[in-house]
Rosetta silent file (secondary structure, phi, psi, omega in degrees, C-alpha in Angstrom):
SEQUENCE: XXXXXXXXXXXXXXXXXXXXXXXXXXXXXXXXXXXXXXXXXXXXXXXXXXXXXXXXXXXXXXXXXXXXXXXXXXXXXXXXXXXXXXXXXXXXXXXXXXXXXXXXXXXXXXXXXXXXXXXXXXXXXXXXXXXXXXXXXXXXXXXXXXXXXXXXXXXXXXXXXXXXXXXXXXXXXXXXXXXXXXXXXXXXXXXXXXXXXXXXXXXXXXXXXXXXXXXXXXXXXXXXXXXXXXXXXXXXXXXXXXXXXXXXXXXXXXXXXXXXX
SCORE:     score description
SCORE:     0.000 S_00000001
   1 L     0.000  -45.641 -178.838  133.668   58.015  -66.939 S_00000001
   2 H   -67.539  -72.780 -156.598  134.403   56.786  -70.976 S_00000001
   3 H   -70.551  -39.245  153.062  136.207   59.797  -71.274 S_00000001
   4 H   -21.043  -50.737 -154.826  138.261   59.584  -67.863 S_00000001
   5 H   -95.592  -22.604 -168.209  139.353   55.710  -69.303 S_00000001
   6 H   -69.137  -49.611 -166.528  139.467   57.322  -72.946 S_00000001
   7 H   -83.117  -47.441 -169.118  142.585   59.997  -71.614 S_00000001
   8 H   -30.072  -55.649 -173.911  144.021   57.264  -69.157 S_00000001
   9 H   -35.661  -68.266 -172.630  144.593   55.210  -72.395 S_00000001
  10 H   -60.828  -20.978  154.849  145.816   57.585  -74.491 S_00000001
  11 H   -47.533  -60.402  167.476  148.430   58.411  -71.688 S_00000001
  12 L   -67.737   59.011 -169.876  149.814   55.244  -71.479 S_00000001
  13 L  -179.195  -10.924  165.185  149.906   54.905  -75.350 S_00000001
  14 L  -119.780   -0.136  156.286  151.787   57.921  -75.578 S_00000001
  15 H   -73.160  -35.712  168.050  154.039   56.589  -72.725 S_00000001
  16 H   -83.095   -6.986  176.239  154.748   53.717  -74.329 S_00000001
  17 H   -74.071  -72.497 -126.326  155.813   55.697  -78.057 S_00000001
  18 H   -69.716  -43.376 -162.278  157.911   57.354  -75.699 S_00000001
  19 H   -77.633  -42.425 -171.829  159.692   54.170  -74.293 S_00000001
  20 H   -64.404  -45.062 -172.934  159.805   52.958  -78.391 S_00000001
  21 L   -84.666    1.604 -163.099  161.434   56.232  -79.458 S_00000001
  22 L  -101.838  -59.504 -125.641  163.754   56.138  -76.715 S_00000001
  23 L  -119.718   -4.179 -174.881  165.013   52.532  -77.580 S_00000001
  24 L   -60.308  168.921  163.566  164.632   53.623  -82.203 S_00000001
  25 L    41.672   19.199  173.075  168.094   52.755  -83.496 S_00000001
  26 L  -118.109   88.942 -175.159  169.359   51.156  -80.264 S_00000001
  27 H   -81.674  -10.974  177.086  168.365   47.415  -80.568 S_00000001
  28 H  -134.262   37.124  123.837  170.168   45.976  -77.826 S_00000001
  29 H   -77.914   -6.994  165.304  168.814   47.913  -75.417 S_00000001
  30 L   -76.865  -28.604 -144.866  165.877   45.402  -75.644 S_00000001
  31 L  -104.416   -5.846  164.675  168.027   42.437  -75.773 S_00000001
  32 L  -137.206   79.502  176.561  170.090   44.017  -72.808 S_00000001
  33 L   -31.859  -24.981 -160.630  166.959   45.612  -70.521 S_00000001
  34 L   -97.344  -51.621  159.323  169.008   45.716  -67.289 S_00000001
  35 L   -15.495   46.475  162.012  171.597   47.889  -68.580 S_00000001
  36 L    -1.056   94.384 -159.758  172.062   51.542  -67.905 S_00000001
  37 L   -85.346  130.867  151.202  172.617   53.769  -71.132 S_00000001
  38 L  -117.395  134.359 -161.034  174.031   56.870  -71.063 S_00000001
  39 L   -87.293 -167.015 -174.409  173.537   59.389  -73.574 S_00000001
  40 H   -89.619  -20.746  168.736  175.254   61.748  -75.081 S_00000001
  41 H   -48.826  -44.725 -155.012  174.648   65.167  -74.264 S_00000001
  42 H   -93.902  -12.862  154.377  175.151   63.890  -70.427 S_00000001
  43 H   -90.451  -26.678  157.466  178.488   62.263  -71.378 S_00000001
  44 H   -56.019  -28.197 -175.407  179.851   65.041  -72.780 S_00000001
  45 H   -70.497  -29.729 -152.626  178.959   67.442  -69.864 S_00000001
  46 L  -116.480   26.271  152.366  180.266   64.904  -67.235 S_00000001
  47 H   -14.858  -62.827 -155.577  183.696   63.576  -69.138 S_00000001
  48 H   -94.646    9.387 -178.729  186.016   64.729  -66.933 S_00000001
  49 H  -118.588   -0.097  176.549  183.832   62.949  -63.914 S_00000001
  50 E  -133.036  176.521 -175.458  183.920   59.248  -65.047 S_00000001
  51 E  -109.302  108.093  170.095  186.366   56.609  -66.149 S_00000001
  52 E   -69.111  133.492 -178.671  185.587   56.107  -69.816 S_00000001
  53 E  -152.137  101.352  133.522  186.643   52.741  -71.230 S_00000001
  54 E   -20.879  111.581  161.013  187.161   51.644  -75.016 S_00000001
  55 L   -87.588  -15.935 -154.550  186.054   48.015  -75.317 S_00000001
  56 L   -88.652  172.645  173.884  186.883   47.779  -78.472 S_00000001
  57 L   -41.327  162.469  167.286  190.620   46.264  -80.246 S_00000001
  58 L   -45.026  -55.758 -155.386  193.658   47.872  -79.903 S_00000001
  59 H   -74.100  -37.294 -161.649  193.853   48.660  -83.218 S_00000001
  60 H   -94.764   -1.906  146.147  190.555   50.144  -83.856 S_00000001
  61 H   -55.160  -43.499 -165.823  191.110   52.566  -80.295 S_00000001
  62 H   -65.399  -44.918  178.485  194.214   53.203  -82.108 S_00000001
  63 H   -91.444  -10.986  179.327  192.240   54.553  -84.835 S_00000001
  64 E  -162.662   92.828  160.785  189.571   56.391  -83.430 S_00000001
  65 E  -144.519  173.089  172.123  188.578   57.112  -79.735 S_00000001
  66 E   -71.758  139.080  166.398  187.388   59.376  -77.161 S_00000001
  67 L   -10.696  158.953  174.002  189.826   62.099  -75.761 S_00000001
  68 L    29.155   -0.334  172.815  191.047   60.574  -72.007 S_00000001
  69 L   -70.340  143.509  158.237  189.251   57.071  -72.544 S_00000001
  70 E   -54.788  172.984  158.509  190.887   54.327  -71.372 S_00000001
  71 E  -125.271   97.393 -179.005  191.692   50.848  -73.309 S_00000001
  72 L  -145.357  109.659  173.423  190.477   47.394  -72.480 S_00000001
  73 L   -55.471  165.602  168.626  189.302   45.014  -74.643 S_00000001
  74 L  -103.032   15.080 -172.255  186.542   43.003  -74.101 S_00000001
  75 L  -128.026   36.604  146.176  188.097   39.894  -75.401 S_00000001
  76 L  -103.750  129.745  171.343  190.827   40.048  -72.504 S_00000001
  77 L   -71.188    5.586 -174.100  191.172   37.614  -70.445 S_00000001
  78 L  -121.421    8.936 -141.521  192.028   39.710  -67.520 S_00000001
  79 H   -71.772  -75.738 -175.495  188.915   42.038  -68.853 S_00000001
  80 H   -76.839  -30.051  155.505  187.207   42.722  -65.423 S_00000001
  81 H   -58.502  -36.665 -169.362  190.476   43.332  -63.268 S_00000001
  82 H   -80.058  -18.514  173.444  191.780   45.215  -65.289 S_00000001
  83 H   -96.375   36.747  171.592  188.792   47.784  -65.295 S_00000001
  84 H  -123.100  -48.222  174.664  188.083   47.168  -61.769 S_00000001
  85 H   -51.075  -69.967 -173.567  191.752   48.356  -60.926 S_00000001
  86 H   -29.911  -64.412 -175.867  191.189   51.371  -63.502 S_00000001
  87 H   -76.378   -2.613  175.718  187.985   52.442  -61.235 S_00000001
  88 H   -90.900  -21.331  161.065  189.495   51.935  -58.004 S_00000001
  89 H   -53.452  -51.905 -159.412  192.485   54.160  -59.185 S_00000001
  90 H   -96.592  -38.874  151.887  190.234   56.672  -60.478 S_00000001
  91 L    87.142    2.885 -155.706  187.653   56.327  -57.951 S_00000001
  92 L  -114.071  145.522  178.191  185.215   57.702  -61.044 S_00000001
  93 E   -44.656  179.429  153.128  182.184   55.927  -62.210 S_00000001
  94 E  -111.487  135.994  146.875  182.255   53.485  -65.430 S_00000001
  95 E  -111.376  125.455 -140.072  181.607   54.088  -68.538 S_00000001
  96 E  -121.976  141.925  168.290  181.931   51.386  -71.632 S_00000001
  97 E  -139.034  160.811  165.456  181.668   52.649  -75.401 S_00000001
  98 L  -131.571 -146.360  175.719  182.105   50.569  -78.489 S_00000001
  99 L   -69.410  -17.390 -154.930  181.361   51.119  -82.055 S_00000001
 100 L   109.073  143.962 -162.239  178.299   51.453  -81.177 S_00000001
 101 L    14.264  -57.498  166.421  174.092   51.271  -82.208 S_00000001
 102 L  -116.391   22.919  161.878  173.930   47.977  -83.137 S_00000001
 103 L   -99.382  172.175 -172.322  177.475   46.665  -81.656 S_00000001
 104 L   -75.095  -51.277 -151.263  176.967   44.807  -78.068 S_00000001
 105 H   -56.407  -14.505 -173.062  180.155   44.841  -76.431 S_00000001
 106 H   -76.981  -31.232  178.166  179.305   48.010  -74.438 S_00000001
 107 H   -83.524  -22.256  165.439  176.790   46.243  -73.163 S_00000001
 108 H   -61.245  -29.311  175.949  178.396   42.951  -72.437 S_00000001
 109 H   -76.031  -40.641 -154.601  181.212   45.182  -70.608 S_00000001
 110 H  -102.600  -33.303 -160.785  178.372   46.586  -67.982 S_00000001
 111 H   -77.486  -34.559 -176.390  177.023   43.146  -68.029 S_00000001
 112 H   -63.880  -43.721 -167.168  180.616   41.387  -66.932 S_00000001
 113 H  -101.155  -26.090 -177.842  181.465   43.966  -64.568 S_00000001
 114 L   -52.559  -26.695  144.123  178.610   45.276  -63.001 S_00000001
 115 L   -36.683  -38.522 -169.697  178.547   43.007  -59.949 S_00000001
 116 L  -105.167  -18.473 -157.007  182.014   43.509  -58.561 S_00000001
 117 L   -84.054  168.083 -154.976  181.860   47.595  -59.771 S_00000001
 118 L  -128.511    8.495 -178.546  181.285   50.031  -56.943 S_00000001
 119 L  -147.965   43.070 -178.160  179.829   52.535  -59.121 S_00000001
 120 L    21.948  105.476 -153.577  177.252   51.224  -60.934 S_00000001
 121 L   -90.732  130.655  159.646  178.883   51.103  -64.702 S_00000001
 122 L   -39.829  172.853  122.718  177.408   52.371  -67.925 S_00000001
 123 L  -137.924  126.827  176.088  177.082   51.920  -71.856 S_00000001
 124 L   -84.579   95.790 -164.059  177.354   54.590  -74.070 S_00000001
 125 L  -105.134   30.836  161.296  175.882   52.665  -76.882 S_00000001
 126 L   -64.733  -45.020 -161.864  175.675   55.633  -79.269 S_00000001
 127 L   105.429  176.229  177.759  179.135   55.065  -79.815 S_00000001
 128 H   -79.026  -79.211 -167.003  182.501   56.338  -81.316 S_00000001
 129 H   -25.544  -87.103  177.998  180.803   57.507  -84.485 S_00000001
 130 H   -13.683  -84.376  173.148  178.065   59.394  -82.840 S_00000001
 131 H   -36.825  -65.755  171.155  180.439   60.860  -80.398 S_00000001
 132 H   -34.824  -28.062 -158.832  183.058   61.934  -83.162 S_00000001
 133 H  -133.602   38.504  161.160  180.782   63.831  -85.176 S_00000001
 134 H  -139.168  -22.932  175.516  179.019   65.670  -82.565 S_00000001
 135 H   -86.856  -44.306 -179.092  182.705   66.003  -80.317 S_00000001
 136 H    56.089  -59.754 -135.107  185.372   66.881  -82.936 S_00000001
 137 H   -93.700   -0.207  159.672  187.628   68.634  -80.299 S_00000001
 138 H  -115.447   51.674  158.101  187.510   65.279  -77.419 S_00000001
 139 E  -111.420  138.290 -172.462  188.297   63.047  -80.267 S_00000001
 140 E  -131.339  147.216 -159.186  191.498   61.603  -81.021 S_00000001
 141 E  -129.188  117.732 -168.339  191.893   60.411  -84.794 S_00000001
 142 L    17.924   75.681 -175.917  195.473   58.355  -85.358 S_00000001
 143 L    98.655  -32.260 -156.321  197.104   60.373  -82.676 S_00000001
 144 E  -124.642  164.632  175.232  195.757   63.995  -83.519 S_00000001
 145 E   -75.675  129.395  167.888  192.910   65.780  -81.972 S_00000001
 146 L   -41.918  -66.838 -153.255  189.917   65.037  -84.667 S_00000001
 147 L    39.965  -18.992  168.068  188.711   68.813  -84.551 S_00000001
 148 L  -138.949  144.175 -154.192  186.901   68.715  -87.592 S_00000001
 149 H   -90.000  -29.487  177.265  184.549   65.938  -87.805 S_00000001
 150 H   -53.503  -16.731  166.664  184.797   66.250  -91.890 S_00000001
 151 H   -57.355  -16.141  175.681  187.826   63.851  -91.539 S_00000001
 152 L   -61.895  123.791  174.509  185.522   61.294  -90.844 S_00000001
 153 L   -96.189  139.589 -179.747  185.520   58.869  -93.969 S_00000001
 154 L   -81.697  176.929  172.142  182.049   58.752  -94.872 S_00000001
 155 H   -55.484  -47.514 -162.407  180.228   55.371  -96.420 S_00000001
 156 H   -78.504   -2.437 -163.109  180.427   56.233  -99.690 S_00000001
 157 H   -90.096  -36.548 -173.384  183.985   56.989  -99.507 S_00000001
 158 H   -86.716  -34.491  170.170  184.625   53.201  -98.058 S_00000001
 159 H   -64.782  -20.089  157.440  181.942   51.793 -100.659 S_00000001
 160 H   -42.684  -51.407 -163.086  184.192   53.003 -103.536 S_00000001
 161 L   -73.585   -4.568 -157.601  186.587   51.024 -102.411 S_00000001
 162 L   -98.999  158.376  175.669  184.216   47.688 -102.087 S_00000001
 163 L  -146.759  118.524  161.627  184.492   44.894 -104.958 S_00000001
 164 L   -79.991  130.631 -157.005  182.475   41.791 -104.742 S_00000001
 165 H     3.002  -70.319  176.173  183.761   38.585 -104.292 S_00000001
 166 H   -45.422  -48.343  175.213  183.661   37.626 -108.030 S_00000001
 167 H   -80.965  -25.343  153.585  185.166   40.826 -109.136 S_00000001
 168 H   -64.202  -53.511  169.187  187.760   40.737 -106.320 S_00000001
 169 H  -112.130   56.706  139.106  189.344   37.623 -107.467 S_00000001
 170 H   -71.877  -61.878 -151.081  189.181   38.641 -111.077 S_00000001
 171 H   -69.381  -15.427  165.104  191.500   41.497 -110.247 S_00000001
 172 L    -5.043  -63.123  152.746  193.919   38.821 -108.509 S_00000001
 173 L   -78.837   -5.598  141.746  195.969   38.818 -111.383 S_00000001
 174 L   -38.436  -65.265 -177.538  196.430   42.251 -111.963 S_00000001
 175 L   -66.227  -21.103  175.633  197.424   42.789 -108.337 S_00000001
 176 L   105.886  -45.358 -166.235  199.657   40.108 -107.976 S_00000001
 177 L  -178.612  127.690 -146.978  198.340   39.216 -104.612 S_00000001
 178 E  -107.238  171.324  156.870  195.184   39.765 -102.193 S_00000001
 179 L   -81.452   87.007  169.903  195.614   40.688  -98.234 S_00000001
 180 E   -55.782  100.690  141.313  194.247   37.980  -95.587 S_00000001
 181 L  -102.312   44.233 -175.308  193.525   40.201  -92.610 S_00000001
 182 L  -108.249  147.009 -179.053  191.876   38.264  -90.646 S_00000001
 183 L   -57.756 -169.526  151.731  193.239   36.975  -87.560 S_00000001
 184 H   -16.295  -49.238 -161.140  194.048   33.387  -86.370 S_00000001
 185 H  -108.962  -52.816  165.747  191.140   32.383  -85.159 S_00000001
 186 H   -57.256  -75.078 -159.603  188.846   33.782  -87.908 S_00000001
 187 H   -54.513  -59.479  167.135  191.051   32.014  -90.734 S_00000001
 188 L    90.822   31.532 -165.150  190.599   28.904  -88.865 S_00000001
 189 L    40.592   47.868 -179.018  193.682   27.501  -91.602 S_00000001
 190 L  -134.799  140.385 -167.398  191.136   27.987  -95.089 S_00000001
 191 L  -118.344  160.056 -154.981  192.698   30.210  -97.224 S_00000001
 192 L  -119.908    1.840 -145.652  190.518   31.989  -99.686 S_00000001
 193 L  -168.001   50.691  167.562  193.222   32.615 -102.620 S_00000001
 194 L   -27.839   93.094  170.150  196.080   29.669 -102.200 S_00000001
 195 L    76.648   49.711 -177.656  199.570   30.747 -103.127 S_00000001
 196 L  -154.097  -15.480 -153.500  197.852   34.160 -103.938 S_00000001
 197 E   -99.652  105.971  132.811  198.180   35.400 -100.475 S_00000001
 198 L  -165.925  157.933  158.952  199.236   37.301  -97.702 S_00000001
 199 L    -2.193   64.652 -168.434  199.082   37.436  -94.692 S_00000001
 200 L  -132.969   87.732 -172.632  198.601   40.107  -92.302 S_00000001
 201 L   -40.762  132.521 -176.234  195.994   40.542  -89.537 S_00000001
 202 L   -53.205  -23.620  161.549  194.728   44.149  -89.312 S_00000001
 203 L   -91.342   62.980  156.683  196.024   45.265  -86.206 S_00000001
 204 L  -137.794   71.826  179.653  199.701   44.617  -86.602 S_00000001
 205 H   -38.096  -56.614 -170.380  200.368   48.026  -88.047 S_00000001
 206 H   -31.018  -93.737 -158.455  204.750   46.856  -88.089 S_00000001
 207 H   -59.075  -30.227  163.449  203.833   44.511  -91.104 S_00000001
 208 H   -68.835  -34.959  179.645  201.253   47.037  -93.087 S_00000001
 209 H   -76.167   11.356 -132.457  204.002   49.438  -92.818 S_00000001
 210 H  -147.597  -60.757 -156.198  206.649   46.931  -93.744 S_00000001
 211 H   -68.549  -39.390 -161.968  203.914   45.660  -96.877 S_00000001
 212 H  -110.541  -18.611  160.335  203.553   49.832  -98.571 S_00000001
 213 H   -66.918  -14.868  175.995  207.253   50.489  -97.550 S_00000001
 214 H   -91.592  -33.263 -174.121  208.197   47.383 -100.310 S_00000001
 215 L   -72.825   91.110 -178.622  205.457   48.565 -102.584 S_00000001
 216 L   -71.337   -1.955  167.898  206.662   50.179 -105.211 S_00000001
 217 L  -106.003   54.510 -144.111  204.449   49.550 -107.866 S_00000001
 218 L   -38.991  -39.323  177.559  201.609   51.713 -107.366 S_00000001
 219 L   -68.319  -39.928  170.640  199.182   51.018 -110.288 S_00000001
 220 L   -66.184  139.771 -170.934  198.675   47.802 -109.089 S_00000001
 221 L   -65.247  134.374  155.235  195.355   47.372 -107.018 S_00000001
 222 E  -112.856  118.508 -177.906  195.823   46.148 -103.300 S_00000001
 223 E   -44.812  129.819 -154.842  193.712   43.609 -102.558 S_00000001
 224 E  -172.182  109.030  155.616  192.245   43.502  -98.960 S_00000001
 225 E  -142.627  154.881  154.904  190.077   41.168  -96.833 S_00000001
 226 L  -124.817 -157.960 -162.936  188.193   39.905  -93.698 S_00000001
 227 L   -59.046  -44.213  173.411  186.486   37.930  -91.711 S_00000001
 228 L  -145.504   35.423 -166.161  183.032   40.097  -92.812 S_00000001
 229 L    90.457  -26.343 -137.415  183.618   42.990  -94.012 S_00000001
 230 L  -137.403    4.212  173.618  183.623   45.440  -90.863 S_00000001
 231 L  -109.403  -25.506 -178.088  187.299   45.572  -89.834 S_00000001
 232 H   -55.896  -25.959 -163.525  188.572   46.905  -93.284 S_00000001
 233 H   -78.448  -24.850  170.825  186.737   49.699  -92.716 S_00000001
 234 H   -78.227  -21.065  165.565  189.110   50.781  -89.599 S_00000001
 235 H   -77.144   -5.109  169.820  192.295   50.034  -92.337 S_00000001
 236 H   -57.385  -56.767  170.819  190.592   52.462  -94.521 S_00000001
 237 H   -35.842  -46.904 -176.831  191.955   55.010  -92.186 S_00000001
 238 H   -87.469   -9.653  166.355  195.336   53.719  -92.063 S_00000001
 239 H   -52.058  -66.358  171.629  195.387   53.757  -95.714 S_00000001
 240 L   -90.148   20.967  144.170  194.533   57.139  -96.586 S_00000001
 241 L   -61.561  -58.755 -135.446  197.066   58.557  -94.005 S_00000001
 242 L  -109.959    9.709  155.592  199.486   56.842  -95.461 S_00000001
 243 L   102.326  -31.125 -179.160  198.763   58.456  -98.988 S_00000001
 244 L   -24.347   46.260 -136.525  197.127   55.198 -100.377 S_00000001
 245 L   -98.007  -69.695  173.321  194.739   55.513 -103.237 S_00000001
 246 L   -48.509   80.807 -178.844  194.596   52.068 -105.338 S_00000001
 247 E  -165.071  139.711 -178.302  193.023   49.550 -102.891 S_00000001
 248 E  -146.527  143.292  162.532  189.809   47.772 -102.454 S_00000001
 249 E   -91.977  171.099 -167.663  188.274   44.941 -100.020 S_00000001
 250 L   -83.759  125.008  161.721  186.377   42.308 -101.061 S_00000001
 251 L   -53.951  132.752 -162.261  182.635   43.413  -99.977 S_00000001
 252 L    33.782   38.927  142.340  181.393   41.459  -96.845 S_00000001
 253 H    63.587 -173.186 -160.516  184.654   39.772  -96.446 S_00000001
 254 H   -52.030  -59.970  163.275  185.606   35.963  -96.565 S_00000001
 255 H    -2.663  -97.061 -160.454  181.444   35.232  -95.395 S_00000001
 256 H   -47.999  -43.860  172.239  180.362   36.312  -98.520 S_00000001
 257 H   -43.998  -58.321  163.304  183.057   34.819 -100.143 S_00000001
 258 H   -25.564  -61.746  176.167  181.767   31.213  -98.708 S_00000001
 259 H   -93.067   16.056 -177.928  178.792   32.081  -99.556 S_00000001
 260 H   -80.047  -23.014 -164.136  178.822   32.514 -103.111 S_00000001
 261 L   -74.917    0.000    0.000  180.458   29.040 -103.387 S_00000001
């Protein structure tokens, strides 16, 4: 009988490691329980059978997404018609991806929609990363088919590029002038670098291409921030397309800045 209660245990004790290791580096599958995951092996086989949907900005779809996904933010205010039209067109299940492991929005997308959808809706919360560097050839990387996942800028390649607050506006005067890219709504009218500044939120490619078509002085550093750090890293991309070598953000973006004060 003790040993009979002895193996039950240890079953359920290696059922629940199972349930733990299932849920390692995905944290908000705990915080969203209800939520239907789908991994990755089983999105790549079944691609071409569901309606895929980028939650994430324009800009950073622009810069990296999967092959045939759709595009709908999740910060539209039209957010659930417009993917409810998408699957009744398509007739295909849903599936929501974001950045990814610890972002949300994929799950916040299944959570918004799942009521009204007719096909019980997804989250791929591995992500665009994940997917890119196991996918290559359904990736699309500013336009082009990815195909080799070494194109991928790695961390250390974007932490060269990092300066911290203090050391960002020392170089101030060197450069001339730092980059606000944070939107509207993040700057909130506080300016981090007064009549030092300017002003171009990161997804409005027309004005960064407008800003390195005037520069002509090359040696000078360009100066780059946001709201926290985490959007610069999709202008990294548009950077080193575009040939771009002298340029650094401030490390963890105006937040850090703030808080040094």
């Amino acid at each position: 009988m003790i040993k009979l209660q002895h193996s039950v245990v240890l079953c359920i004790l290696l059922l629940f490691s199972g349930f733990l290791q299932a849920d390692e580096g995905f944290p908000g599958r705990k915080l969203y329980p209800t939520v239907d995951a789908i991994e990755l092996d089983e999105l790549r086989q079944q691609l071409d059978e569901l309606t895929v949907v980028d939650v994430r900005s324009r800009f950073e779809y622009d810069t990296l997404h999967i092959a045939g996904a759709h595009h709908v933010a999740l910060s539209d205010r039209d957010f659930a018609a417009r993917v409810a039209s998408l699957e009744a067109e398509s007739g295909k299940p849903l599936v929501f991806y974001c950045n990814g492991r610890t972002c949300e929005k994929s799950y916040r997308a299944v959570a918004k929609t799942e009521h009204e959808s007719t096909t019980a809706p997804r989250s791929f919360d591995a992500g665009i990363f994940d997917w890119a560097r196991a996918n290559p050839d359904r990736t699309v990387l500013l336009g082009q088919p990815l195909d080799d996942a070494g194109k991928l800028l790695t961390r250390e390649k974007f932490e060269a590029h990092l300066l911290p607050p203090d050391q960002f506006g020392r170089e101030l005067q060197a450069a001339g002038f730092a980059v606000d890219a944070r939107d509207s709504k993040e700057r909130a009218g506080l300016a981090l670098f007064m009549g030092w500044e300017k002003r171009i939120p990161f997804d409005n490619r027309a004005k960064w291409d407008r800003l390195l078509a005037e520069r002509t002085d090359n040696t000078k550093p360009l100066l780059i921030y946001d709201a926290v750090g985490k959007q610069v890293q999709w202008l990294q991309y548009f950077l080193e397309a575009r040939g771009v070598q002298n340029y650094y953000f401030m490390a963890g973006g105006a937040k850090a800045f703030f808080d040094t004060l």
